[in-house]
One Martini backbone bead per residue (centre of mass of N, CA, C, O) as a GRO file, in nm:
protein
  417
    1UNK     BB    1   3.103   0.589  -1.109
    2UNK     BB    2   3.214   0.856  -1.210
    3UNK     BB    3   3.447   1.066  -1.123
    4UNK     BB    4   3.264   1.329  -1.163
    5UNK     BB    5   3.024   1.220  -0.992
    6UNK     BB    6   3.153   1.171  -0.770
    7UNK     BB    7   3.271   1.434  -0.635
    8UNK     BB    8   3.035   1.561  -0.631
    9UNK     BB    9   2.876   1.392  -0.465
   10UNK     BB   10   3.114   1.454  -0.231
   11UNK     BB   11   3.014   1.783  -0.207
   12UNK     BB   12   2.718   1.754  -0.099
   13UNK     BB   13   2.781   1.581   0.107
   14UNK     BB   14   2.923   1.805   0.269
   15UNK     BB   15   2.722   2.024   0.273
   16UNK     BB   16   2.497   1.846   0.430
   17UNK     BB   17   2.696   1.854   0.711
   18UNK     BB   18   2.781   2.185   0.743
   19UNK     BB   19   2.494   2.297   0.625
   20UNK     BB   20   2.232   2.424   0.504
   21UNK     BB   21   1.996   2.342   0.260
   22UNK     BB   22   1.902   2.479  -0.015
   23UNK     BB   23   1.719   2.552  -0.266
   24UNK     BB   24   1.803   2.337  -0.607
   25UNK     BB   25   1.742   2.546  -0.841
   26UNK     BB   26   1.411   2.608  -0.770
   27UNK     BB   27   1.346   2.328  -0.614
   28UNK     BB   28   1.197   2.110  -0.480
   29UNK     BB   29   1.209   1.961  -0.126
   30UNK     BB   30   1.247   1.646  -0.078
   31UNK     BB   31   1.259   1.470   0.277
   32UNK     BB   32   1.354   1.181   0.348
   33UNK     BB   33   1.298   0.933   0.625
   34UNK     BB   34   1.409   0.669   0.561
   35UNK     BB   35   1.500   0.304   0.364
   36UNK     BB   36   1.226   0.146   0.347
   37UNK     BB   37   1.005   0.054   0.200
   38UNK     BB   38   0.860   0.320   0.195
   39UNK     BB   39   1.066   0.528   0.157
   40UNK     BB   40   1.205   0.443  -0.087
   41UNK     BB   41   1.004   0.434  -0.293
   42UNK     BB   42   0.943   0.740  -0.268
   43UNK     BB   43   1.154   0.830  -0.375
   44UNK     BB   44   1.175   0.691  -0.674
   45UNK     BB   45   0.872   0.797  -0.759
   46UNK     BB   46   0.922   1.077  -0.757
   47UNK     BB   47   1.245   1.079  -0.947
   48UNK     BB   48   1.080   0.906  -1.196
   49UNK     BB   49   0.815   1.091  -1.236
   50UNK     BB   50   0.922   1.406  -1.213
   51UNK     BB   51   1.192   1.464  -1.415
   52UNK     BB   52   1.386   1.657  -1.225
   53UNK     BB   53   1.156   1.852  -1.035
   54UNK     BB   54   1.280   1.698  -0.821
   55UNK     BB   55   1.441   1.733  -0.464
   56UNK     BB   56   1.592   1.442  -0.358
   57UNK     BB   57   1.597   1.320   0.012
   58UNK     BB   58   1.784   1.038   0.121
   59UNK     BB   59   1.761   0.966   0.477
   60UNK     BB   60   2.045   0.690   0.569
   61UNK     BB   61   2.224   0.519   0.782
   62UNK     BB   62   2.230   0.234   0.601
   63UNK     BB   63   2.385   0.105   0.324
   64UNK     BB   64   2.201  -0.153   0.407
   65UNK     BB   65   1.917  -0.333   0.350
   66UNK     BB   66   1.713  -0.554   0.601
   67UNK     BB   67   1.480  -0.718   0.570
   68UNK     BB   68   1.196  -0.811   0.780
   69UNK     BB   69   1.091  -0.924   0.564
   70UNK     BB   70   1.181  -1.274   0.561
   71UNK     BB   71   1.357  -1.350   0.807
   72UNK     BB   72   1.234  -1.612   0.918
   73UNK     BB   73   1.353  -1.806   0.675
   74UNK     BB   74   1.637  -1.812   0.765
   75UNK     BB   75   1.600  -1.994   1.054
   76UNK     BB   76   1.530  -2.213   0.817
   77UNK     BB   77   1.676  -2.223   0.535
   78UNK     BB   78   1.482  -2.067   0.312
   79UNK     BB   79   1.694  -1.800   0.358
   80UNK     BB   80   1.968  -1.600   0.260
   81UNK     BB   81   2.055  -1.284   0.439
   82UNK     BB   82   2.172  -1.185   0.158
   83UNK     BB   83   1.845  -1.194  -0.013
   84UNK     BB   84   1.786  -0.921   0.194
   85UNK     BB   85   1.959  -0.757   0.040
   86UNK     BB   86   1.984  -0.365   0.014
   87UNK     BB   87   2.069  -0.122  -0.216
   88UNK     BB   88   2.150   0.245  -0.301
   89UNK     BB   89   2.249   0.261  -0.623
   90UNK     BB   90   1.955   0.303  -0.819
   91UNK     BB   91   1.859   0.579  -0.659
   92UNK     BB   92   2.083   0.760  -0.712
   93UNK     BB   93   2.082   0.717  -1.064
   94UNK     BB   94   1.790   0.914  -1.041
   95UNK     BB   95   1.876   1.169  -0.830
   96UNK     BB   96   1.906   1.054  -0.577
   97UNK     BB   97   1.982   1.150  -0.243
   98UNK     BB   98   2.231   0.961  -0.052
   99UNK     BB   99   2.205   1.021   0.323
  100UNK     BB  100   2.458   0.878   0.542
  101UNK     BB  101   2.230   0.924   0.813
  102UNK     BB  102   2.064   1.085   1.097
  103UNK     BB  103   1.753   1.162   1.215
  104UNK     BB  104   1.711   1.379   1.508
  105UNK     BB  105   1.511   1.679   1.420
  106UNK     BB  106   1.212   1.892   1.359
  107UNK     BB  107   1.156   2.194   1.257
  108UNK     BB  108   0.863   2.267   1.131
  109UNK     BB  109   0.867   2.609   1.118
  110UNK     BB  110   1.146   2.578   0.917
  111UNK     BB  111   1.189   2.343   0.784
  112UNK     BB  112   1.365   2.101   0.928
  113UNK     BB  113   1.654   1.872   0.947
  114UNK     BB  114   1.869   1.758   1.220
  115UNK     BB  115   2.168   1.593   1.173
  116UNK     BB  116   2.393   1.392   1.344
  117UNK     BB  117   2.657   1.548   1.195
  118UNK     BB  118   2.525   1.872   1.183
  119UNK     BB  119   2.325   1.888   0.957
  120UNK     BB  120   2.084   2.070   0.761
  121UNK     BB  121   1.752   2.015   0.643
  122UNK     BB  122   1.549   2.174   0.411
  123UNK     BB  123   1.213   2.165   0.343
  124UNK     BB  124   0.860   2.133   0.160
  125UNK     BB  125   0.854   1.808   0.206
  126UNK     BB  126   0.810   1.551   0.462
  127UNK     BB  127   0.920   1.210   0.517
  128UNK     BB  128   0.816   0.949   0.755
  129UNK     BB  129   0.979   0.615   0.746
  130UNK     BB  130   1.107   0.480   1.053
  131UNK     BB  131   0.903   0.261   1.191
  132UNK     BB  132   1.045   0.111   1.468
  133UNK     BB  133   1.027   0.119   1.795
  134UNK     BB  134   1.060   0.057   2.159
  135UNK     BB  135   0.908  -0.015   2.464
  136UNK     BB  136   0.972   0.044   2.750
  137UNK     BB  137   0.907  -0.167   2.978
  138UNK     BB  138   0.705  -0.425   2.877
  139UNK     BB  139   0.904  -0.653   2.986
  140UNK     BB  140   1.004  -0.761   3.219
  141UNK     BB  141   1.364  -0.758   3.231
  142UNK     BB  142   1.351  -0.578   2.986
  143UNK     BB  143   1.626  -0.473   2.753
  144UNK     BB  144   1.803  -0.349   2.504
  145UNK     BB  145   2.052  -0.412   2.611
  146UNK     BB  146   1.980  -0.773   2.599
  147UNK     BB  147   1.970  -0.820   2.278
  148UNK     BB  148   2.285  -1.000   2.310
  149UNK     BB  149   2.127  -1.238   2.433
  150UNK     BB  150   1.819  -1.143   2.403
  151UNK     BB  151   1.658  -1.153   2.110
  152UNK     BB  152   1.415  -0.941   1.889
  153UNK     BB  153   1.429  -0.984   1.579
  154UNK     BB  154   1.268  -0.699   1.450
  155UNK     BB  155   1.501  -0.680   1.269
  156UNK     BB  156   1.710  -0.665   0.982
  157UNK     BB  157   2.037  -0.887   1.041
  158UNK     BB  158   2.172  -0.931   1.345
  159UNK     BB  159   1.952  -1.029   1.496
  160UNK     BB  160   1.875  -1.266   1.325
  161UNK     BB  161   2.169  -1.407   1.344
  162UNK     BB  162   2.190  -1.469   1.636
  163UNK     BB  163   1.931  -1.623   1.689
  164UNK     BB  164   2.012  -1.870   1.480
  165UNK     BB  165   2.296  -1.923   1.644
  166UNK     BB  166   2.153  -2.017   1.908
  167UNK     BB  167   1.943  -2.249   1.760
  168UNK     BB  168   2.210  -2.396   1.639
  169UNK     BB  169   2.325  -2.427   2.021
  170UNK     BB  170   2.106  -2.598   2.107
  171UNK     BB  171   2.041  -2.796   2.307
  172UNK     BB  172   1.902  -3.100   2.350
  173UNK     BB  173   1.563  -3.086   2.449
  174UNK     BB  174   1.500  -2.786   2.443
  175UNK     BB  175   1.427  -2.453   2.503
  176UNK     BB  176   1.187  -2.232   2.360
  177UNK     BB  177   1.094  -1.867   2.404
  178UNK     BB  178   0.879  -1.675   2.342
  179UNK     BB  179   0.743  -1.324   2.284
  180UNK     BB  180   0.484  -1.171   2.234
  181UNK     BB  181   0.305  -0.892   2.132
  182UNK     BB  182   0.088  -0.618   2.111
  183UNK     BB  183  -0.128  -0.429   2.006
  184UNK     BB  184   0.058  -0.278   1.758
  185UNK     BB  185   0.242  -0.425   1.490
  186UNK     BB  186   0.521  -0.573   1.313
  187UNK     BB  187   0.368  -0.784   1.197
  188UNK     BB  188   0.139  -1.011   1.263
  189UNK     BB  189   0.228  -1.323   1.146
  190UNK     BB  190   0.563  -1.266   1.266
  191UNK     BB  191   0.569  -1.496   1.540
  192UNK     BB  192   0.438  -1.730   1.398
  193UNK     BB  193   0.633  -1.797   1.181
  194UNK     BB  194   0.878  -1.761   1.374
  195UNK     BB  195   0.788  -2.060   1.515
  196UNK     BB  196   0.760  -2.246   1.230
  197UNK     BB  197   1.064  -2.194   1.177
  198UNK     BB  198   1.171  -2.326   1.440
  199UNK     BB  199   1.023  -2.574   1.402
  200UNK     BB  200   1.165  -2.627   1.117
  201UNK     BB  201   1.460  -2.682   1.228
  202UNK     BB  202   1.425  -2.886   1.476
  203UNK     BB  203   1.337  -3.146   1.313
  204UNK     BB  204   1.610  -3.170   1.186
  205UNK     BB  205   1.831  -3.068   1.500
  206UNK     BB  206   1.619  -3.088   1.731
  207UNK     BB  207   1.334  -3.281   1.803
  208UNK     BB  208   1.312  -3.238   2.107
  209UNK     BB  209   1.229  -2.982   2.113
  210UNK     BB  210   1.066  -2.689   2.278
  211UNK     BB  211   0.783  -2.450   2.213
  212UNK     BB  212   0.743  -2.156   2.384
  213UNK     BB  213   0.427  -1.949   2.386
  214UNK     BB  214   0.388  -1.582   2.475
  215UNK     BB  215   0.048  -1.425   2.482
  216UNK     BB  216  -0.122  -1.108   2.531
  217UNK     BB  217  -0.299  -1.264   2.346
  218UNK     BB  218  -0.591  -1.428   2.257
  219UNK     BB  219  -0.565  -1.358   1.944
  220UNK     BB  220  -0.456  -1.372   1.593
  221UNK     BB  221  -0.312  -1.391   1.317
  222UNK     BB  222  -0.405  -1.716   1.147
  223UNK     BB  223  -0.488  -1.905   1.386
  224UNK     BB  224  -0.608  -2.140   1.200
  225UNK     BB  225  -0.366  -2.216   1.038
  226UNK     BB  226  -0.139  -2.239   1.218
  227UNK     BB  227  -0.236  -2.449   1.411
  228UNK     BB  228  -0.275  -2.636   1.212
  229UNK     BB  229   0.009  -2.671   1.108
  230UNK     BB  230   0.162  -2.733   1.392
  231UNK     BB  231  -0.003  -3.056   1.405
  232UNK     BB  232   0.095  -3.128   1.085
  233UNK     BB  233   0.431  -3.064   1.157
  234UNK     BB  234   0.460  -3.031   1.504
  235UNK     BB  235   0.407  -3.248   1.695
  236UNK     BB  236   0.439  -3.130   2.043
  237UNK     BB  237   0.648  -2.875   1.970
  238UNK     BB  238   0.379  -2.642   2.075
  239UNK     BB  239   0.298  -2.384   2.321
  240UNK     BB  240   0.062  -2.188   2.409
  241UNK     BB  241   0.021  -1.882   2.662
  242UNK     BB  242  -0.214  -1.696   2.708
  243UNK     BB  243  -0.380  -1.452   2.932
  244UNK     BB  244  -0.547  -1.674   3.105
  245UNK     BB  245  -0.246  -1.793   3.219
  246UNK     BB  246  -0.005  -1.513   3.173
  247UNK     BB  247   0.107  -1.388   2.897
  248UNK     BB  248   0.075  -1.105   3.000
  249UNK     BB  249   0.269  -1.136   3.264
  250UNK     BB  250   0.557  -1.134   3.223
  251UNK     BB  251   0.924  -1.255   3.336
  252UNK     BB  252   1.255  -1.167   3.282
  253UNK     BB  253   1.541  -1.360   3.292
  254UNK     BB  254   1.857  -1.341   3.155
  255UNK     BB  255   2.104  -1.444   3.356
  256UNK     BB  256   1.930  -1.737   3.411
  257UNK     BB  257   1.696  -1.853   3.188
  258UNK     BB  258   1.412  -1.708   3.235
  259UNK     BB  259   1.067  -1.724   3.325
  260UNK     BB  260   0.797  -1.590   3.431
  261UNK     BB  261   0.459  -1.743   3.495
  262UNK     BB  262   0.211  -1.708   3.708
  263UNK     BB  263   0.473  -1.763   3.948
  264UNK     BB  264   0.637  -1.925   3.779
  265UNK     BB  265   0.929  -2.133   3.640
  266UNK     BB  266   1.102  -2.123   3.294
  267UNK     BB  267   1.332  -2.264   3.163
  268UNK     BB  268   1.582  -2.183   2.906
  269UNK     BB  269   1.798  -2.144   2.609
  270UNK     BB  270   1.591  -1.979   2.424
  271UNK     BB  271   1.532  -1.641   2.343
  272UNK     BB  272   1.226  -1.405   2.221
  273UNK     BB  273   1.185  -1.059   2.243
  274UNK     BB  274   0.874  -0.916   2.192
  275UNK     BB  275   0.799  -0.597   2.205
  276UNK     BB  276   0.655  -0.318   2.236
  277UNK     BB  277   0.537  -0.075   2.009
  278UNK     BB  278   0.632   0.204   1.788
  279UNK     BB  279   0.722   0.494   1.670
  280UNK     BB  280   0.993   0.602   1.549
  281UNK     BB  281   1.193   0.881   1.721
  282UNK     BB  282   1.139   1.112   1.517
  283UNK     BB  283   0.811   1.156   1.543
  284UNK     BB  284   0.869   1.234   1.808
  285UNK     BB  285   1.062   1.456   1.784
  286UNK     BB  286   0.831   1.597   1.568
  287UNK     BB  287   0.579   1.633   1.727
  288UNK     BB  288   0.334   1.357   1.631
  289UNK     BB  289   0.234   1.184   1.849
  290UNK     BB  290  -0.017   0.940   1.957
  291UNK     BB  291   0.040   0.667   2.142
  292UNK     BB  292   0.338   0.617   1.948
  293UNK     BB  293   0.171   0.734   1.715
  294UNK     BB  294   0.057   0.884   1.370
  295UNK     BB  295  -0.152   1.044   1.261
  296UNK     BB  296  -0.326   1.022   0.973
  297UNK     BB  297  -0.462   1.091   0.643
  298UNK     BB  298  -0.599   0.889   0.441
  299UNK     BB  299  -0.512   1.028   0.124
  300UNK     BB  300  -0.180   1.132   0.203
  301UNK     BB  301  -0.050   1.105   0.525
  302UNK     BB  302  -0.065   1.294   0.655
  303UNK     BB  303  -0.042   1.482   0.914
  304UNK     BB  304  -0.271   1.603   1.142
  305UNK     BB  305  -0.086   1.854   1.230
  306UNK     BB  306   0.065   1.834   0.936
  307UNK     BB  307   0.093   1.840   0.609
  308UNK     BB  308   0.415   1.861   0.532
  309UNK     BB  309   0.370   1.566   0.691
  310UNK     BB  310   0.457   1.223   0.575
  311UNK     BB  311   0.337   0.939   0.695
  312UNK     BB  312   0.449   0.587   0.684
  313UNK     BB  313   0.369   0.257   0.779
  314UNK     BB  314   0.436   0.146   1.071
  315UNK     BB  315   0.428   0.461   1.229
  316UNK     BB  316   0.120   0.476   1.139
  317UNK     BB  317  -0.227   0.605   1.226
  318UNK     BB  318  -0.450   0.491   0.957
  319UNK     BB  319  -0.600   0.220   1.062
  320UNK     BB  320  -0.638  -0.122   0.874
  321UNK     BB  321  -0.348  -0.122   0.806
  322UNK     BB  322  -0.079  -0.344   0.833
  323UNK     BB  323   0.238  -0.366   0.943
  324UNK     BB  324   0.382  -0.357   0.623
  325UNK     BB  325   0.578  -0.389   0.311
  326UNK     BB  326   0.367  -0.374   0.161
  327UNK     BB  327   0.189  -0.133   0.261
  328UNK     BB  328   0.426   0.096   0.240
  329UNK     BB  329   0.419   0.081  -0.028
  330UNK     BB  330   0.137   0.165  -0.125
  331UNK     BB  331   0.129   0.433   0.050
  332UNK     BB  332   0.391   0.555  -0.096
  333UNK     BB  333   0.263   0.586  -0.398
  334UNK     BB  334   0.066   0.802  -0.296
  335UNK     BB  335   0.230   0.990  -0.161
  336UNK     BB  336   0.388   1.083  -0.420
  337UNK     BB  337   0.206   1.181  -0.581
  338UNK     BB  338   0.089   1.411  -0.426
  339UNK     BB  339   0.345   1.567  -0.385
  340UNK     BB  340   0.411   1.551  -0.711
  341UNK     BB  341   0.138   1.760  -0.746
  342UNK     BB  342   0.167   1.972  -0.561
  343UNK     BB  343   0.453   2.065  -0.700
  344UNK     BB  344   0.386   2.064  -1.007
  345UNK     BB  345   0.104   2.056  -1.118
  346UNK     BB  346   0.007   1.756  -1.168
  347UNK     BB  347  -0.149   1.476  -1.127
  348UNK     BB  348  -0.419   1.341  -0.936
  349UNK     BB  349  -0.470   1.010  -0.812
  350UNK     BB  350  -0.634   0.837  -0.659
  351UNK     BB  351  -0.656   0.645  -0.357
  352UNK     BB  352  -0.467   0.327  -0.368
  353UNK     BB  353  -0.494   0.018  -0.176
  354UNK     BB  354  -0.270  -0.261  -0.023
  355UNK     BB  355  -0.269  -0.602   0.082
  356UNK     BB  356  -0.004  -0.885   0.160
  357UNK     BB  357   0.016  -1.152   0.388
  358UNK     BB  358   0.285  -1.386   0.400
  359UNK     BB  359   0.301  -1.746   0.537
  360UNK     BB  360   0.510  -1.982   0.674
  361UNK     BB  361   0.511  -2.308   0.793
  362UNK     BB  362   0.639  -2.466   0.528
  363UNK     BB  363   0.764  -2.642   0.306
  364UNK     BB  364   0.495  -2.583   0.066
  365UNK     BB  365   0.337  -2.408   0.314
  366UNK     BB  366   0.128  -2.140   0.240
  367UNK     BB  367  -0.008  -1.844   0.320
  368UNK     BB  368  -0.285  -1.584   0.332
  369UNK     BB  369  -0.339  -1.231   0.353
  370UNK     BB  370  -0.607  -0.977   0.230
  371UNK     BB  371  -0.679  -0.641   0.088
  372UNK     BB  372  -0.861  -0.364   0.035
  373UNK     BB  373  -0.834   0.029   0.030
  374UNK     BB  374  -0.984   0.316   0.158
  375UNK     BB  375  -1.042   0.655   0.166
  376UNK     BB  376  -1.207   0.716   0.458
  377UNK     BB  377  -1.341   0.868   0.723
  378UNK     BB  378  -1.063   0.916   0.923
  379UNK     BB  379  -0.942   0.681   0.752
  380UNK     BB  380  -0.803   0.343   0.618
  381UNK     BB  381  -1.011   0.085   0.498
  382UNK     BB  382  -1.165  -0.188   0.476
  383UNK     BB  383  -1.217  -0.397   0.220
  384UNK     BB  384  -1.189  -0.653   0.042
  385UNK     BB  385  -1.096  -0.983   0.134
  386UNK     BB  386  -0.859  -1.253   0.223
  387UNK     BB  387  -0.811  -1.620   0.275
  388UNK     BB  388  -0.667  -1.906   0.389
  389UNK     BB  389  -0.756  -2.224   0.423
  390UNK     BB  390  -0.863  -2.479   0.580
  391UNK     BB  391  -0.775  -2.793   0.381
  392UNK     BB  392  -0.598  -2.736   0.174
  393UNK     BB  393  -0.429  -2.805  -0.110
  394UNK     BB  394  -0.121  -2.863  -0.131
  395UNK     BB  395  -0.082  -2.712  -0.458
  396UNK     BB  396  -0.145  -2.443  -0.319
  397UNK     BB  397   0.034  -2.401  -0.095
  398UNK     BB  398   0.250  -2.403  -0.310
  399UNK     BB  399   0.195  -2.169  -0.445
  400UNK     BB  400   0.191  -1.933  -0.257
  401UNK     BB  401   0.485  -2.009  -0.164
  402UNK     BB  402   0.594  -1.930  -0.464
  403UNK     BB  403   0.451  -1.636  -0.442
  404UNK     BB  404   0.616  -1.516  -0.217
  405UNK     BB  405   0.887  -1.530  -0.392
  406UNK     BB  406   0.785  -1.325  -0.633
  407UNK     BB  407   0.695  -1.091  -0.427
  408UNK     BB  408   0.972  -1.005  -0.330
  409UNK     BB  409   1.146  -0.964  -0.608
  410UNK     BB  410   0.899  -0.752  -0.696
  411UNK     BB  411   0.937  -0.528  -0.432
  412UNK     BB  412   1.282  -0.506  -0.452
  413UNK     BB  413   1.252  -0.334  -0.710
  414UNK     BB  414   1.023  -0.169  -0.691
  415UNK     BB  415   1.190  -0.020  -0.450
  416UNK     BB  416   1.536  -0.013  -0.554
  417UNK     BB  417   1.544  -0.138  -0.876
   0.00000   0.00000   0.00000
């Protein structure tokens, strides 16, 4: 930036700090908050849209935005760490104001957002894409707390780090014990992926390795996929032990590296625990949830308790669309329209949802699942959709694999510009 629009942007910076922000001069101000797929999105498409009639704030507190989706591809060293990492200075350069806070707090009836330095942010309209929190207690002996000892790696970043650096130093013939998480989740083929790609590192570097997967689930996402490739890349190295064996109802010790099943103790080297999920801490504190998560209309994901609040990503309970990066994006894109027709008095297009989730199993074998979604009567529906089969030839299952690196790429501009 130019030294006079850095000094500019940094008294803005200042001033959103100190004080309530009024209306932009006489601009209606939307107020995003979450910087990841869904929000960066919405703050974009709102500001390339609008064409400077909307006074945009987009409020994260990380300079860098690292993704979690693909980030299992890391463990096993077929993408490095830096490759998912996604900065905000192209999205300034939109005029979007990109606020390195925290919001804390929302009072709904005043139209304002909190935020952690101190600062108050009013708004006309609120877009809520927070992504997800931990449920308290979900897994006995395990919390937050623990996370640098057994990592969630369910965010993308320094946990993600973590977990790769544990995997990496674990003894030779060790056991690798997930657990998996109840639905709904973000991201439901990413516990099964992640299993993928840990038996794909060990088959390199300690092939005598085993991997047990501990699941209060009956069924999973691509689950005929999943366990066909583990027969045929990693035979005999991953047990997975379901709801009627135990799996529903794990104790972890982390002091000692334990988990209890069915009564039974069993001994770990590297575990990773992945509890119950819910919508990320503001949407609490905005007094939208239920049930952990935000209801909202089919429509443009506003919340059902409030018009002026739209939830979008994985916070949302929207319907048929699964918590990920792909369904943030497109839910994100039409949240944008409406409040820019709603604001501006432009044309508003009918809304139109997609996803699709790609999940590598070894390299250059990918499957995939995904669907067409319609805003149906209260909630947003599964039309059309497909799913990768077994017994594929090789030569589709990698254009899959090649085909999910190139959505990435286009998903990161797509969003980040």
């Amino acid at each position: 930036m130019k030294r006079r629009q850095f000094i500019g942007a940094a008294v803005v910076g200042a001033t959103l700090m100190s004080a309530p922000m009024l209306r932009a001069q006489g601009r209606p101000r939307v107020v995003v908050v979450g910087g990841g797929a869904g929000g960066a999105t919405v703050a974009r498409y709102l500001a390339k849209d609008s064409a400077g009639a909307l006074d945009v704030v987009l409020v994260e507190p990380n300079e860098v935005y690292h993704s979690c989706f693909f980030s299992n591809l890391t463990l096993a060293d077929l993408r490095t760490p830096e490759s998912l990492e996604h900065r905000y200075d192209k999205l300034a350069h939109l005029g979007i104001t990109v606020l390195r806070d925290r919001a804390v707090g929302v009072d709904r009836a005043r139209r304002e957002v909190a935020l952690g330095g101190g600062g108050v942010l009013a708004y006309d309209r609120l877009v809520l894409a927070p992504g997800i929190d931990f449920v308290a207690g979900s897994v006995a002996g395990w919390s937050e707390a623990d996370a640098e000892i057994i990592p969630h790696a369910y965010r993308g970043g320094a946990q993600v780090a973590l977990l790769r650096a544990q995997l990496g130093a674990m003894r030779p013939g060790g056991t690798f014990a997930l657990v998996a998480p109840p639905n709904p989740y973000r991201c439901p083929p990413g516990p099964y992926e992640r299993v993928s790609m840990v038996a794909n590192l060990m088959m390199r570097i300690n092939p005598t390795a085993k991997i047990l997967v501990l699941d209060p689930k009956s069924t999973f996402s691509k689950q005929a996929l999943f366990e066909d490739g583990w027969a045929r890349h990693y035979p005999g190295m991953i047990e997975r032990i379901g709801p009627g064996a135990g799996g529903n109802a794990v104790e972890v010790r982390p002091a000692v590296g334990e988990i209890v099943v069915a009564g039974a103790v069993v001994k770990f080297d590297v575990a990773n625990i992945i509890p119950a999920q819910k919508a990320g801490a503001i949407a609490d504190a905005a007094g939208l949830t239920e049930g952990g998560w935000v209801p909202v209309e089919p429509l443009a994901l506003a919340a059902k308790t409030d018009p002026l609040v739209h939830v979008l990503g994985d916070a949302a309970a929207q319907g048929d669309m699964p918590k990920s990066g792909f369904s943030a994006n497109s839910q994100a894109k039409v949240v944008a329209n409406a409040i820019r027709a709603e604001l501006t008095g432009s044309r508003a297009f009918p809304p139109r949802y997609a996803n699709t989730c790609w999940s590598a199993i070894a390299p250059d074998d990918g499957v995939k699942v995904g669907a067409t979604y319609t805003a149906g009567e209260g909630k947003i529906a599964a039309g059309e959709g497909f799913i990768s089969q077994v017994g594929e030839a090789a030569d589709l299952r990698a254009a899959t694999y090649a085909e999910s690196f190139a959505w990435y790429d286009a998903i990161g501009e797509d969003i980040f510009g």
